[in-house]
DRENDOPA-751508 format. One record per residue: x, z, y of N, C-alpha, C in turn; residue in three letters. Coordinates in steps of 0.001 Angstrom, whole numbers, plus 524288, in hexadecimal, padded with zeros to 5 digits. Layout:
+-------+-------+-------+-------+-------+-------+-------+-------+-------+-----+
|   nc1 |   nc3 |   nc2 |  cac1 |  cac3 |  cac2 |   cc1 |   cc3 |   cc2 |  aa |
+-------+-------+-------+-------+-------+-------+-------+-------+-------+-----+
|     X |     Z |     Y |     X |     Z |     Y |     X |     Z |     Y | ALA |
...
+-------+-------+-------+-------+-------+-------+-------+-------+-------+-----+
//
This chain:
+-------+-------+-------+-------+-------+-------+-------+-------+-------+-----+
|   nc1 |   nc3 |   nc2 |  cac1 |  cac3 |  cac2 |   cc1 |   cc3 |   cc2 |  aa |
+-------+-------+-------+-------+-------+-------+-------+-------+-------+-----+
| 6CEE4 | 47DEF | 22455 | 6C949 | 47D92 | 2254A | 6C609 | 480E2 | 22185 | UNK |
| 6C7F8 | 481E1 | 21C9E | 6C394 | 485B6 | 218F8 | 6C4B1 | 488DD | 21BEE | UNK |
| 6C826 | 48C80 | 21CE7 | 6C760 | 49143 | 21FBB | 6C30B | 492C4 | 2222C | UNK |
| 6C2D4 | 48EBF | 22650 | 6C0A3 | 48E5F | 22A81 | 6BA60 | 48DE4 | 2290C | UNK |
| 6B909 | 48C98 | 224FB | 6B407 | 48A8C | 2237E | 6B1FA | 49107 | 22035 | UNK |
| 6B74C | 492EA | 21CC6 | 6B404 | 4968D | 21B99 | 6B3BF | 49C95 | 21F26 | UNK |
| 6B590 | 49AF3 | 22461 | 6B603 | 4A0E2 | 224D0 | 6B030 | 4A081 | 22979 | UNK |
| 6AF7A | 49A48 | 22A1C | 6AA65 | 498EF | 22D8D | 6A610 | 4996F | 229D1 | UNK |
| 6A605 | 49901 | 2259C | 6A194 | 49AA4 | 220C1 | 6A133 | 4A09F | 21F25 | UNK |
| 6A608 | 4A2BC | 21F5F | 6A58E | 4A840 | 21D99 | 6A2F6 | 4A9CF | 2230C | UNK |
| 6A46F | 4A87F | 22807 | 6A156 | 4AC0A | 22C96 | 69BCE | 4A9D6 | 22D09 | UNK |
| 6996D | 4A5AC | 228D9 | 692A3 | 4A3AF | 229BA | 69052 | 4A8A3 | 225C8 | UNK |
| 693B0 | 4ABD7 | 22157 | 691D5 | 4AFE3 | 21FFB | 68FAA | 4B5B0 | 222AA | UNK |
| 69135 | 4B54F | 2283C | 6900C | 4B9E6 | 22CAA | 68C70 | 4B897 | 22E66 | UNK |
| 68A0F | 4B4A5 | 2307A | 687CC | 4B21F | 233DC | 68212 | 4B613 | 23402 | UNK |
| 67FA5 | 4B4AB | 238EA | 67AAD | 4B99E | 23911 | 676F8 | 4B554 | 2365E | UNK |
| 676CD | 4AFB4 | 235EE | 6744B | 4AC88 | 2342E | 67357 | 4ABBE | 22DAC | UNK |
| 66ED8 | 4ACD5 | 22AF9 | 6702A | 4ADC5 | 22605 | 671F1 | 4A7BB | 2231C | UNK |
| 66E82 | 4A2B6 | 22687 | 66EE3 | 49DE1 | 226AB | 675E4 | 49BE6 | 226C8 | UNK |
| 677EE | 49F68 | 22945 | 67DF2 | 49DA2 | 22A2F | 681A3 | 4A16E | 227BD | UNK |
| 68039 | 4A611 | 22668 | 68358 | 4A7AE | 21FF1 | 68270 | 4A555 | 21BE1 | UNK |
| 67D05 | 4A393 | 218F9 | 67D3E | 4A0A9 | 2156F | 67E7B | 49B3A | 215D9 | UNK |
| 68035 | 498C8 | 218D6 | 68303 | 493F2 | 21A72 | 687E6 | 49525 | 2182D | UNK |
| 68B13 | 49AFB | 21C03 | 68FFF | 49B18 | 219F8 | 6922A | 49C98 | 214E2 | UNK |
| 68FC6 | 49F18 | 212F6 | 68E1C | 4A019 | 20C77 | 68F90 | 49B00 | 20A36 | UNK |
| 68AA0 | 497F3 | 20A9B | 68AC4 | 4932D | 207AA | 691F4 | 48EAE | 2089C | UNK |
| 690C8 | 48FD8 | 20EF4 | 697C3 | 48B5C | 20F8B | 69B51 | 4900F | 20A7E | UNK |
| 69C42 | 49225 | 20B59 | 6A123 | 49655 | 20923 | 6A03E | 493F0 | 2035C | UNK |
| 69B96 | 49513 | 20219 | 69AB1 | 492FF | 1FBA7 | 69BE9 | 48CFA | 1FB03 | UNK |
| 69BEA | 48AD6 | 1FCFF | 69E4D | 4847D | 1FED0 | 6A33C | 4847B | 1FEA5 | UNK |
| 6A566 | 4880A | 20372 | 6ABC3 | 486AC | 203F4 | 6AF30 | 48900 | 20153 | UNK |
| 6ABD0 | 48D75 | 1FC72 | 6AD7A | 48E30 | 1F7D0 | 6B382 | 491BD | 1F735 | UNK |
| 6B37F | 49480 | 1FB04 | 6B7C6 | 4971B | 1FE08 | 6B899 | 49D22 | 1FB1D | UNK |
| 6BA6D | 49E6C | 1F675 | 6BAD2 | 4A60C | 1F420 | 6BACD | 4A851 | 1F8EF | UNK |
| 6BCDD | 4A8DE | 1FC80 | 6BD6D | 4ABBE | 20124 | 6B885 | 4AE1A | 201F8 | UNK |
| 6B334 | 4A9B0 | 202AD | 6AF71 | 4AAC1 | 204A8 | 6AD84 | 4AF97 | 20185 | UNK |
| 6AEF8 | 4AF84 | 1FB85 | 6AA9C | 4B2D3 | 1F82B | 6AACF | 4B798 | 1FA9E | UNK |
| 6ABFC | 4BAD6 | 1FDA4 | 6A951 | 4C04C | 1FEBA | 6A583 | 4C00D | 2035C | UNK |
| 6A6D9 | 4BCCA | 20636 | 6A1CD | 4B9D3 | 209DC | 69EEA | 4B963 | 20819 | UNK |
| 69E48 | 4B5AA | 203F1 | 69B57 | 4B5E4 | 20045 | 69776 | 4B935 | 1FDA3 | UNK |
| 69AF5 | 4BC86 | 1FBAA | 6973C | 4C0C2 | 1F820 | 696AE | 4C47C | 1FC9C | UNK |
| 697A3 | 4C66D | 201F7 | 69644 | 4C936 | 205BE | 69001 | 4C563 | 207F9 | UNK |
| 68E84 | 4C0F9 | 20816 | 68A83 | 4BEA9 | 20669 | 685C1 | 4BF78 | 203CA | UNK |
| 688B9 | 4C0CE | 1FFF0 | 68383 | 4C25D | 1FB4F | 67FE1 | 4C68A | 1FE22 | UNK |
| 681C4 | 4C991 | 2018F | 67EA0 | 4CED1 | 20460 | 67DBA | 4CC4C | 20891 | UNK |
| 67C38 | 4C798 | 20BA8 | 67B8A | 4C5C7 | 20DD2 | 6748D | 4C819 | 20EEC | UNK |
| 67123 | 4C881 | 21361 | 66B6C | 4C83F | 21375 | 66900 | 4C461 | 2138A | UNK |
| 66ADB | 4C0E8 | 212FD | 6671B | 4BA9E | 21230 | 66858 | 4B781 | 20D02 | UNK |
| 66558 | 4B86C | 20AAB | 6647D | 4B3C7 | 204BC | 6661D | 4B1CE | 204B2 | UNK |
| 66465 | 4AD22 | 20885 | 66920 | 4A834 | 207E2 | 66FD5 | 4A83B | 207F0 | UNK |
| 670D0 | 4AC81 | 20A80 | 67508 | 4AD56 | 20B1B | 67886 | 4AE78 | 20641 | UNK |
| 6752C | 4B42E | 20568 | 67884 | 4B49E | 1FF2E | 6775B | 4B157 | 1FBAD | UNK |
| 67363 | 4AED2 | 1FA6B | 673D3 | 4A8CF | 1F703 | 67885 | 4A5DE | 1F8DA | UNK |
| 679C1 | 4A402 | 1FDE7 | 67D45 | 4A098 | 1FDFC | 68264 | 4A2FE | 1FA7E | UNK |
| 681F0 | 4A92C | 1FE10 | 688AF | 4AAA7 | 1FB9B | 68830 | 4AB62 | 1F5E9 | UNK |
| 68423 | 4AAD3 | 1F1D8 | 68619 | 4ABF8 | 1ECCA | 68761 | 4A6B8 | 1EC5B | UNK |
| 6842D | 49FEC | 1ED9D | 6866A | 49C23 | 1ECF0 | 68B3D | 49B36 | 1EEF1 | UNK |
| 68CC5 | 49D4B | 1F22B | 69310 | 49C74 | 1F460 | 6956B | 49FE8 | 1F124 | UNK |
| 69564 | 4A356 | 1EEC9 | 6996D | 4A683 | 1EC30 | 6993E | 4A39E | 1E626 | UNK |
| 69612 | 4A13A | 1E4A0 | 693A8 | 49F58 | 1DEED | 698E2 | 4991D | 1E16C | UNK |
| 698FF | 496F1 | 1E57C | 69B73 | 491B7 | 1E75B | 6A210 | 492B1 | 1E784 | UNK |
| 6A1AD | 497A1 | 1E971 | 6A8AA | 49A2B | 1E8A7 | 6A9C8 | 49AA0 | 1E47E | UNK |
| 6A750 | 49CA8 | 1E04F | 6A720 | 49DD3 | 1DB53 | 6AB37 | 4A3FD | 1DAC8 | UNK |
| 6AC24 | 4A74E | 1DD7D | 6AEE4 | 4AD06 | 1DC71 | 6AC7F | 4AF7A | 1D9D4 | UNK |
| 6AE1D | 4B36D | 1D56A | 6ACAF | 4B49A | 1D294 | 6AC18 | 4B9D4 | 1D6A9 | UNK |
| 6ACE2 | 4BC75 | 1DB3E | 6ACEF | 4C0A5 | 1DD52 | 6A685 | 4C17B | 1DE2D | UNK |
| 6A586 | 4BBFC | 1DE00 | 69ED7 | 4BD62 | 1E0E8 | 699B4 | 4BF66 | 1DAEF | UNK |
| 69C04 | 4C102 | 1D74B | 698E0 | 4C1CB | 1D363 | 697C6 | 4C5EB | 1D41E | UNK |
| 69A86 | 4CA7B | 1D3DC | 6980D | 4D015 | 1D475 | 69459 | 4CFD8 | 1D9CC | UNK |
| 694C4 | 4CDCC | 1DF00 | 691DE | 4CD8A | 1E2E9 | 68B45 | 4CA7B | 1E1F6 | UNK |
| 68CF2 | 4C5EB | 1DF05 | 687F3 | 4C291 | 1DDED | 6844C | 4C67C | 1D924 | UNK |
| 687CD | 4C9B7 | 1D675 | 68438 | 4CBF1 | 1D3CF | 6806C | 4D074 | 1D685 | UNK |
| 68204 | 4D2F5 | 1D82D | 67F06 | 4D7B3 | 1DBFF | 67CB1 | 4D3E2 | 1E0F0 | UNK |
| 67C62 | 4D130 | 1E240 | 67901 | 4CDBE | 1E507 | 674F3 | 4CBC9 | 1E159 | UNK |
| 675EB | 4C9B4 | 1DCD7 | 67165 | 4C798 | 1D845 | 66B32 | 4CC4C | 1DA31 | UNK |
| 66D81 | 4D0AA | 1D95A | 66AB6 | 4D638 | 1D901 | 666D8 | 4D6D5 | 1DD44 | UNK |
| 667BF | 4D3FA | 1E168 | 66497 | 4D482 | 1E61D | 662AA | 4D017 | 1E7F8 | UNK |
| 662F0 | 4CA94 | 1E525 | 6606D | 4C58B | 1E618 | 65D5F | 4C57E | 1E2ED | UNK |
| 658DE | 4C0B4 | 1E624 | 6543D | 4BD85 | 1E3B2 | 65731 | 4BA6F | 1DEB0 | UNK |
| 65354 | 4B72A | 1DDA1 | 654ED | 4B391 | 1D724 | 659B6 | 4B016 | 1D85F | UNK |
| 65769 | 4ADAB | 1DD79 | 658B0 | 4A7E2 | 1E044 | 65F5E | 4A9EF | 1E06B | UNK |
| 65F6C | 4ADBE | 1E3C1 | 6658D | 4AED9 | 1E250 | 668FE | 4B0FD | 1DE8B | UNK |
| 6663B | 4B357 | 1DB72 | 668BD | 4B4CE | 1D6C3 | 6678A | 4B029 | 1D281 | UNK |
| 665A2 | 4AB37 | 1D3B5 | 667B6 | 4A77B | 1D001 | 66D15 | 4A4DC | 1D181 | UNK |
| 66C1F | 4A57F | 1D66B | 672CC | 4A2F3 | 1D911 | 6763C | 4A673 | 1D691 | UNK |
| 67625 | 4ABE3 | 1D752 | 67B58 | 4AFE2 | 1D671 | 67BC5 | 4AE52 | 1CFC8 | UNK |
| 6786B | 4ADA0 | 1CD6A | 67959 | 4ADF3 | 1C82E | 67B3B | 4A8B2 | 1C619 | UNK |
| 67B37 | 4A5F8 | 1C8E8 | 67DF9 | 4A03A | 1C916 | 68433 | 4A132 | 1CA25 | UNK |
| 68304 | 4A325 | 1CF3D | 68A65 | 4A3C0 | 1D19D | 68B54 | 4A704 | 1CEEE | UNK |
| 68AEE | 4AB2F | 1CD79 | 68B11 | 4AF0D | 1CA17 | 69041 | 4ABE3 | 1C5D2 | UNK |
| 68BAC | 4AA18 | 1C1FC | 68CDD | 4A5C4 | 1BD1F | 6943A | 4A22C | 1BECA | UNK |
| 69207 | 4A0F4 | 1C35F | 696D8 | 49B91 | 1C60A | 69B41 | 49E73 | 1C51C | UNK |
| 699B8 | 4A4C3 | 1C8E7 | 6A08D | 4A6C0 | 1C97C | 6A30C | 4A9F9 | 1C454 | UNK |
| 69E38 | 4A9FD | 1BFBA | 6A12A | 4AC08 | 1BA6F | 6A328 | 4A7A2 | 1B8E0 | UNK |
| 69FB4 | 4A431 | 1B83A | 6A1E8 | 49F8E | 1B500 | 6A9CA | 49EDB | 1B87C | UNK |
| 6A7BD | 49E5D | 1BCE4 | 6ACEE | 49DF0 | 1BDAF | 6B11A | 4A0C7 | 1BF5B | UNK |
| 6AFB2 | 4A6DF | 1BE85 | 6B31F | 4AB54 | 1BBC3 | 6B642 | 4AB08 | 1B883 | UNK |
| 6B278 | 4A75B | 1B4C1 | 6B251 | 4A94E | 1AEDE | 6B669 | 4A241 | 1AE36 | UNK |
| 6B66D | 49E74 | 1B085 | 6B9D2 | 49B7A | 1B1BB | 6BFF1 | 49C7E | 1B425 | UNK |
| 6C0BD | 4A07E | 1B522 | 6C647 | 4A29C | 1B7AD | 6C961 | 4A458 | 1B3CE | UNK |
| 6C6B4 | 4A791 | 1B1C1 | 6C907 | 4AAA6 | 1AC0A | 6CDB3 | 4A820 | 1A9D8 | UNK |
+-------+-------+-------+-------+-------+-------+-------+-------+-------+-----+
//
């Protein structure tokens, strides 16, 4: 059944609905799945706000350290509101980088 759940969340990331990519954004960051992270950070270039907000909180919920170089060059082209999130997840996936070691 995960399968099945994430490959129905990774396809709410296509959707022409911006309401139902950031839905699938958000499940993926829930079902907490590495797989998802390039969905993910293919997200971040998303044209709707909400959208790439969700995917930095879903990539900040996976915790991969892959999504740092992406969240940073996204910082560069957001309002405050989202670059307090990135600099949060940001923080999460060093700290727990820096936990692997």
């Amino acid at each position: 059944m995960p399968d099945e759940r994430y490959e129905y969340y990774r396809g709410l990331l296509v959707d022409p609905d911006p309401a139902t990519r950031w839905k699938g954004a958000e499940a993926l960051g829930r079902l907490g799945d590495p797989r998802a992270v390039d969905d993910l950070i293919g997200a971040l270039q998303d044209e709707d706000r909400l959208v790439r907000k969700k995917a930095v909180w879903a990539l900040g919920s996976i915790g991969d350290s892959r999504a740092i170089p992406p969240l940073r060059a996204l910082y560069r082209t957001e309002g405050p509101e989202i670059q307090d999130l990135i600099r949060e997840v940001q923080q999460m996936l060093l700290h727990a980088a820096s936990g692997r070691r």
